[in-house]
N, C-alpha and C positions, 0 to 999 in steps of 0.2 A: 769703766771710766765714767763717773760723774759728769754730769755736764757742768758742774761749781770745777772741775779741775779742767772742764776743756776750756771752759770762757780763760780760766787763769794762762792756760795754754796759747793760746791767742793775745793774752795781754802781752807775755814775753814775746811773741813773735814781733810786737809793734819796736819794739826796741834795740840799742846798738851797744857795744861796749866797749874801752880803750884805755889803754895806760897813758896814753901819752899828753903832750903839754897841752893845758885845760886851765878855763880861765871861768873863775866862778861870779856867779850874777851880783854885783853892788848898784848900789845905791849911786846912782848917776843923776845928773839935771836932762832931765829932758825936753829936745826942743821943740817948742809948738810947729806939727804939722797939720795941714787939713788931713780927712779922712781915707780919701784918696792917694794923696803921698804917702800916707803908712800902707797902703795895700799895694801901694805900685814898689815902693824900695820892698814890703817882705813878699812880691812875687817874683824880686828879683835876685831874691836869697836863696836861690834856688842849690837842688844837687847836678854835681857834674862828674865825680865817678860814676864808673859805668859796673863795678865790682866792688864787693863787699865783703872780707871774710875774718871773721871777730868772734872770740868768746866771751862770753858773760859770765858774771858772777851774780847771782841772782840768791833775793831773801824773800823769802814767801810767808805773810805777816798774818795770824787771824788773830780771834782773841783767846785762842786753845790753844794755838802752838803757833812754831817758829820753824820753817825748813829751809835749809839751804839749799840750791841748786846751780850746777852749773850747764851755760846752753853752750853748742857752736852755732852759730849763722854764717848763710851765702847769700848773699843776693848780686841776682843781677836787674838791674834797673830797669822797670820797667816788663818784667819778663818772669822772675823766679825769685822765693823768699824757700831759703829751706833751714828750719832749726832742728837740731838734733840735744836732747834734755839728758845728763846724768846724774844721779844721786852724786852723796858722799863716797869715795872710794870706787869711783869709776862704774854705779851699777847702771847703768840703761835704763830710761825709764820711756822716750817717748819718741818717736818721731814725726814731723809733718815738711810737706813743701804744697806752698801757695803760687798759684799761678793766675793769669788771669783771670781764666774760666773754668777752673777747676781747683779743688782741693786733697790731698792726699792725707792720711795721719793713722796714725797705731800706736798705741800705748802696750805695756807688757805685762803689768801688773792684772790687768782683769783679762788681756789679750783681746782687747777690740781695734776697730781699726772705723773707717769713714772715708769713702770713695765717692765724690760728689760735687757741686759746684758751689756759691756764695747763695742761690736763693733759698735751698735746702738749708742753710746752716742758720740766714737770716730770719726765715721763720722757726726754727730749732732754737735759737737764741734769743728771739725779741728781737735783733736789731738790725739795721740795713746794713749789711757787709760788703765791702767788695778790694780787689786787691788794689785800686788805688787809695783808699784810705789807711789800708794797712801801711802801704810805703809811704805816703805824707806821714803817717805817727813817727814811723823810721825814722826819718829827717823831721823830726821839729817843725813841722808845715801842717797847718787846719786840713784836718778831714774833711770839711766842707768847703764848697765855693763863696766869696764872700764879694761881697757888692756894697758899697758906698749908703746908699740909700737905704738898707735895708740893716744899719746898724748904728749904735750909739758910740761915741768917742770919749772916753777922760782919762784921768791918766792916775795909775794905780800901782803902789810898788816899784815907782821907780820905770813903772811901763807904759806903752798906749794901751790902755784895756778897750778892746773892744767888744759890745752885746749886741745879740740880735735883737732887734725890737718885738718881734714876733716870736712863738714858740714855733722850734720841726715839730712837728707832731706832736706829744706834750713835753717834750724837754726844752729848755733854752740854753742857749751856748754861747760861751765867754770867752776871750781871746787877748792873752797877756801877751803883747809883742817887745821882742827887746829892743831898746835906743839903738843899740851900740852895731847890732850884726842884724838886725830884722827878722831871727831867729823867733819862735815860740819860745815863751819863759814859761808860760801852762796853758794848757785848755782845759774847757771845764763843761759838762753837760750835764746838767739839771733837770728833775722835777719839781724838787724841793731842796732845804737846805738840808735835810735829810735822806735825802736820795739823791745821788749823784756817780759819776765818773768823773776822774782828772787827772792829766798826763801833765807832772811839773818836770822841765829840764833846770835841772838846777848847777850846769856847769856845760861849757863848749868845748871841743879842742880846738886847737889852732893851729894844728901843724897844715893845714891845708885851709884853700879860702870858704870851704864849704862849710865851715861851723860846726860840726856833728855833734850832739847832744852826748854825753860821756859820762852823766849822773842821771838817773830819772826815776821818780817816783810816781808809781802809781796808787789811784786808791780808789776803791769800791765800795761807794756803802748805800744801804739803805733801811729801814728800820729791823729788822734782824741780826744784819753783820756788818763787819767792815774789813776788806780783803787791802791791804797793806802788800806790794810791791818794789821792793829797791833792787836797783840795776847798777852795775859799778864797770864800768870797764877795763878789761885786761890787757886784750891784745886787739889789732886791730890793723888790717893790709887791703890796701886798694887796688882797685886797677888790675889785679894779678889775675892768670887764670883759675877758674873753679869750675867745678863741677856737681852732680845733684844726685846721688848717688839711693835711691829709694824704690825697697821693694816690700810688699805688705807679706808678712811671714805667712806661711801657711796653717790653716786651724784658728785664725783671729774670728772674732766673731763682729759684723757687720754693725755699725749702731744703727737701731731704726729713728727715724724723722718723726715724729708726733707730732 
């Protein structure tokens, strides 16, 4: 397993999917707030299922090719993310479950697998990982903590856009909040305008008050590629029981950490 197909692997783990009633982003007036009132209404856009259990439709975009995939997802809030990947025709391709403090995952194709926590992966990957970020992408909520003072306000696309004034590390990070449900409409982390990551929600459901993101597009570029992501929602049950059913097959071979 490539580590270009584990980061893609993790992208789809950020995401949810659904058939049902979904209301797509327009062009609204939006009303002048301070800084603070848009961080206090979208901290109170919060999730309040406590279960998750959804399949995706997923398109996997380079500029060589085009693969289709579909995922299942579990989660339970706060505690367990577990997706399961199939090709076309029901073949099996991957599994992982994310927990706090630990990470689990095997693929079938090279037969590797990865038993280990987020600082192992975060230095493996470049980036700071952990499973609260994972479930804020889930839900349409900033992977980072955000504070008043330490960001710029205007209002962009029909949204509050919010930047940090300062760079993480050397990225900077943007924050398109909706009017209407206090939802993310995208976030976006920069080095350049050629190097970046962005998570756009480009439709909510509504069957419930919790907004849940029901279109998303992801994309990855930076001067070499650009890794193209769409997530379409199928099916989609809350609240119900589940369960996490993962065992690493025998004869996989171990990824090493570099």
């Amino acid at each position: 397993m490539t580590k270009k197909i584990f980061v893609a692997l993790f992208f789809i783990s950020f995401l949810l999917s659904c058939k049902s009633t979904s209301v797509a982003i327009k062009k609204t007036t939006v009303k002048p707030l301070t800084t603070e009132q848009v961080l206090d209404n979208q901290f109170k856009a919060s999730v309040n299922a406590n279960t998750i259990n959804a399949k995706i439709k997923v398109k996997y975009i380079t500029a060589k090719k085009t693969q289709n995939i579909t995922a299942k997802l579990r989660l339970e809030k706060d505690s367990a993310i577990w997706i399961s990947l199939t090709a076309i025709g029901g073949i099996p391709i991957a599994k992982i479950l994310i927990q706090p403090n630990h990470v689990l995952y095997y693929e079938k194709v090279n037969k590797t697998s990865f038993d280990g926590d987020f600082s192992l992966l975060s230095k493996w990957l470049k980036t700071d990982l952990n499973f609260d970020k994972i479930q804020n992408l889930l839900f349409a909520q900033p992977v980072i903590s955000l504070s008043a003072k330490e960001l710029i306000q205007t209002i962009d696309a029909s949204s509050y856009l919010l930047k940090t004034k300062k760079k993480m590390g050397n990225k900077k990070a943007a924050f398109w909040i909706n009017p209407i449900n206090f939802k993310l409409n995208k976030q976006e982390f920069s080095k350049n305008k050629n190097a970046f990551l962005s998570f756009s929600y480009l439709g909510f459901d509504t069957t419930t008050s919790d907004f849940y993101p029901n279109k998303i597009n992801i994309v990855a570029q930076n001067k070499k590629e650009r890794i193209k992501i769409e997530l379409n929602y199928r099916s989609i049950k809350f609240d119900n029981p589940i369960s996490f059913p993962f065992s690493i097959p025998k004869g996989y071979k171990s990824l090493i950490i570099k």
